[in-house]
N, C-alpha and C positions, 0 to 999 in steps of 0.2 A: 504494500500500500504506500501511496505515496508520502514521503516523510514532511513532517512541516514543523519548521519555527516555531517555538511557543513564548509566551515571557517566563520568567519562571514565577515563582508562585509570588516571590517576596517584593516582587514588584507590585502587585494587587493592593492597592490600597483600598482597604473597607468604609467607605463614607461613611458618617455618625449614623446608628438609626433613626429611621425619620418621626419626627413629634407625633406620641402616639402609641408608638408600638411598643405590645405588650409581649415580653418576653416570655411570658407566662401559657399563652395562648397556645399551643399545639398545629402544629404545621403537617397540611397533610401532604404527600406526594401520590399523583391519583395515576394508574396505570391502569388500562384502557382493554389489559389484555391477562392469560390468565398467567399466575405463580410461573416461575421457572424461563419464563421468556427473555430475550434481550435486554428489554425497557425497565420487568422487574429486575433482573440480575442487575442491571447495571443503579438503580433507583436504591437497591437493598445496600450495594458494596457503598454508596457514598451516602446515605441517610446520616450514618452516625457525624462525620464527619461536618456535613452540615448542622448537624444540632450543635456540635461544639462550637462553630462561629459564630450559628445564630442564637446560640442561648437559649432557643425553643427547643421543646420538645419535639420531632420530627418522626413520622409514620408513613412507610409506605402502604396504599388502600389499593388493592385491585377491585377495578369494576367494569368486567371484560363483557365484550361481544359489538355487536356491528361493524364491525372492522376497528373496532376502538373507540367509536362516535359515542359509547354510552358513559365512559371514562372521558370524552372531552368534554360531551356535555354536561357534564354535573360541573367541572370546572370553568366551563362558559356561562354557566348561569351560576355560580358563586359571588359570596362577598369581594370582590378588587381591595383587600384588604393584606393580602400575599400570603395567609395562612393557606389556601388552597388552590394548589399547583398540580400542572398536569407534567410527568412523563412521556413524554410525544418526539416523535421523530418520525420519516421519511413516508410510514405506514399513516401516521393519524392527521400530519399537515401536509402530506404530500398525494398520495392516493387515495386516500378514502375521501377527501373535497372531490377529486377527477371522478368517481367513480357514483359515485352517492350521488344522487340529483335532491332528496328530500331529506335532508338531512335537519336537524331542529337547528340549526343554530349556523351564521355565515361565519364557516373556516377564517375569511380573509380581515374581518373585521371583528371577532367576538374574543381576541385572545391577542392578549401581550408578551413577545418576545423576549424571554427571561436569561437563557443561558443556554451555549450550545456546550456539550458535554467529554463527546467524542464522538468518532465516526469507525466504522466496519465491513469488513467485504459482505456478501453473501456466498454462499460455499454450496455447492451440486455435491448433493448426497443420493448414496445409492445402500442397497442390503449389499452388507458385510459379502457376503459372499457371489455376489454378481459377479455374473461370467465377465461382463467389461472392466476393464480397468483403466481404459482413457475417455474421452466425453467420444470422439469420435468412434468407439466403437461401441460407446450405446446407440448412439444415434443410429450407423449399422443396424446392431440388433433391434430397434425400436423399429424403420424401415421394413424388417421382414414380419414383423405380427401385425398382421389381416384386422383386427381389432384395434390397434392403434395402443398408447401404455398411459398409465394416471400420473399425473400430481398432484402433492398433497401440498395442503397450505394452513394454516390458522385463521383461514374465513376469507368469505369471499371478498374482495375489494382490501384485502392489505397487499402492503411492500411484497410480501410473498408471493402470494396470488401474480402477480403482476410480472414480478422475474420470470415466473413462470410461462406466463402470456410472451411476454418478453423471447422466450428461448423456443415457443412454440413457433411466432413469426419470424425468425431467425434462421431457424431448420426449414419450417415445413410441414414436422411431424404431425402425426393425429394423435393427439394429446387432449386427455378430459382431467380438466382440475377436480380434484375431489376436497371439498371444504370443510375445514375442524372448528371446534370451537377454539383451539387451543395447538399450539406446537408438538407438547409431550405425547398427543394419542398418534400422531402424524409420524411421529420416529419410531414410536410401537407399530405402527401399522408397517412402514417399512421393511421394520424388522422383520416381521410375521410375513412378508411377500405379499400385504394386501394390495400394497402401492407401491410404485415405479422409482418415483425422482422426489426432489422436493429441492429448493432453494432456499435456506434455512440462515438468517444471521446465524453469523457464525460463532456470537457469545451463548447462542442458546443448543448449540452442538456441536461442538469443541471436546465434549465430555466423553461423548459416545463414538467420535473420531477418533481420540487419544488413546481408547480405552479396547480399541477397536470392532465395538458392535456396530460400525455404519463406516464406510466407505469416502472418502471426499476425492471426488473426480477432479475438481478445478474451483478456484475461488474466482469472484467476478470485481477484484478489483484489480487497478493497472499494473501492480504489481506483487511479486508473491509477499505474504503476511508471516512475519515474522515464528508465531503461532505453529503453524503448520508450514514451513519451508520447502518440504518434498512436494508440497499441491503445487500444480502446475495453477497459471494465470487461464481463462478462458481464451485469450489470443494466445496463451502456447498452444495450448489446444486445439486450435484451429479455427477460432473465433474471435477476429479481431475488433470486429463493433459492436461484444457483450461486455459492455461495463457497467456494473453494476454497484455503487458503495451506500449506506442507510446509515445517519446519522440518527443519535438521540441528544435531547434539550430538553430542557424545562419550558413550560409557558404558564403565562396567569390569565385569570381573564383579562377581559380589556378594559381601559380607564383607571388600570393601578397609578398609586402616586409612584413616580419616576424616582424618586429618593427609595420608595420602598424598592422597587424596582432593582436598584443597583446595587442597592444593600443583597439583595436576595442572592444577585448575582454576582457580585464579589465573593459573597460564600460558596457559591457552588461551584464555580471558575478557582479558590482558592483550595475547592477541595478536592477537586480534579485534578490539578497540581501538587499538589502536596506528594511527598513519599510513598505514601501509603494510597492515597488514591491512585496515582498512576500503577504502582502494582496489582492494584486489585483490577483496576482495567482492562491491563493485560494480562493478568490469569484467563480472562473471559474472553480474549482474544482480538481486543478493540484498542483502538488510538488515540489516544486522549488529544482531541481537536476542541479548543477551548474557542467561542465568542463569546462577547457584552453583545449587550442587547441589539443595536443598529445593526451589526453584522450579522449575527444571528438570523436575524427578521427578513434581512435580502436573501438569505441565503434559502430559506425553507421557502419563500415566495419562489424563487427563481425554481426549485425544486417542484414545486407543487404544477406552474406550468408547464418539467418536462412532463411528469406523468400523463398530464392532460393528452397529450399527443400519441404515448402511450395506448392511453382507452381510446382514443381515434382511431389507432391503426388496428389495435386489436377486437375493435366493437363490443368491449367491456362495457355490462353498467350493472348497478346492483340498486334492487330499490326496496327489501326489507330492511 
């Protein structure tokens, strides 16, 4: 993955908390999707860390399902008071606005840009014991089954789903997404030979690669991930226009005080930085890519448009 400049931590300066806040209060971190996923993994390794900036008591709350819109929305219609935040990245501000047409609540204007976290590949997994062992000679064997092969995702209309979509218009193949509530039943089912492929951050199966109950053909970012060294990139593989990388960040609603705001994210920017937060990052096989809030905000914008293009080509739309 592409390497990038960061400041280090101790340049972060934490502006005064803004008149008001109560340290007392409880700070929730809302996650969109279920236990065990990227967004919680990554929400649970830095929780602590943030309470100790913020002096709040700090809890990660999953509240999973429609591609995550049920976990944004409780935070889009929250107090703008910065006790409650959403875990969101590339799956809940990027694809699920593209994809969602009825969504309760407008992506582009109901949430304030908090803090970008880090970024990660997605990783092409297969069962442990697949006859393939490069992406091209699934593709191969996928080509000669008359039926065409599945992928699995954590719901229709996420990051996932969408890789998926992605590497279906790419090939060719006849490929049917098969949609979970959740990540964990998606790697069982793999396992089990229910299902074909799957395009999995790769902090949420990193575990079962290591460990070697699941197979990784190739990660989808420009370059190989520290993480897993021997996975080829998707252009070694033979696919040079599959890039694929999913950031996670924090967001508030919208109309936060801009002092609360920075404070919020001086803490989470200083704890993603810290010793201890970058190792814990990359245990889970991510990069710690820190913004403040301006940069941040362009960037998940800029992101949300490729997607859109995405469900154009692919004629995606999800409307439960």
């Amino acid at each position: 993955m592409r390497r990038r400049a960061f400041l280090a931590a101790t340049a972060l300066a934490s502006p005064a908390l803004a008149q008001g806040w109560d340290a007392s209060r409880t700070v929730r971190l809302v996650v969109g999707y279920t236990a065990g996923g990227s967004f919680d993994l990554v929400g649970r390794a830095l929780a602590e860390g943030i309470q100790q900036r913020l002096g709040n008591p700090v809890v990660v709350e999953n509240r999973p399902g429609a591609g995550g819109s049920i976990g944004s929305e409780a935070v889009a219609r929250a107090n703008p008071d910065g006790t409650t935040l959403l875990i969101g990245g590339a799956g809940t501000h990027g694809v699920t606005p593209a994809v969602r047409r009825n969504l309760p609540f407008d992506t582009a204007r109901d949430f304030t840009a908090v803090a970008r976290i880090a970024e990660f590949a997605n990783v092409m997994v297969v069962k442990a014991d697949n006859p393939a062992r490069t992406v091209q000679e699934f593709i191969t064997q996928s080509r000669a089954k008359p039926r065409g092969i599945t992928f699995g995702s954590q719901g229709a209309g996420t990051s996932i789903h969408l890789t998926g979509e992605l590497f279906r218009l790419r090939t060719g193949l006849n490929m049917t997404h098969v949609p979970y509530r959740g990540g964990a039943q998606v790697q069982i089912d793999i396992n089990a030979g229910l299902v074909d492929v799957m395009f999995d951050n790769l902090p949420s199966v990193i575990g079962q690669i290591q460990s070697g109950n699941m197979r990784a053909l190739a990660v989808t970012s420009p370059a190989r991930v520290e993480s897993l060294p021997d996975v080829p990139t998707m252009a070694e593989a033979g696919m040079p226009d599959f890039v694929v990388t999913s950031w996670v960040g924090v967001f508030g609603p919208a109309r936060m005080d801009p002092a609360v705001t920075e404070r919020l994210s001086a803490a989470i920017r200083e704890t993603a930085l810290s010793p201890d937060g970058q190792r814990k990052l990359k245990n889970l096989g991510a990069e710690v890519a820190v913004a403040g809030p301006a940069e941040f905000d362009a960037v998940w914008r800029a992101d949300m448009a490729r997607w859109q293009q995405v469900v154009r080509d692919a004629r995606v739309e999800v409307t439960d």
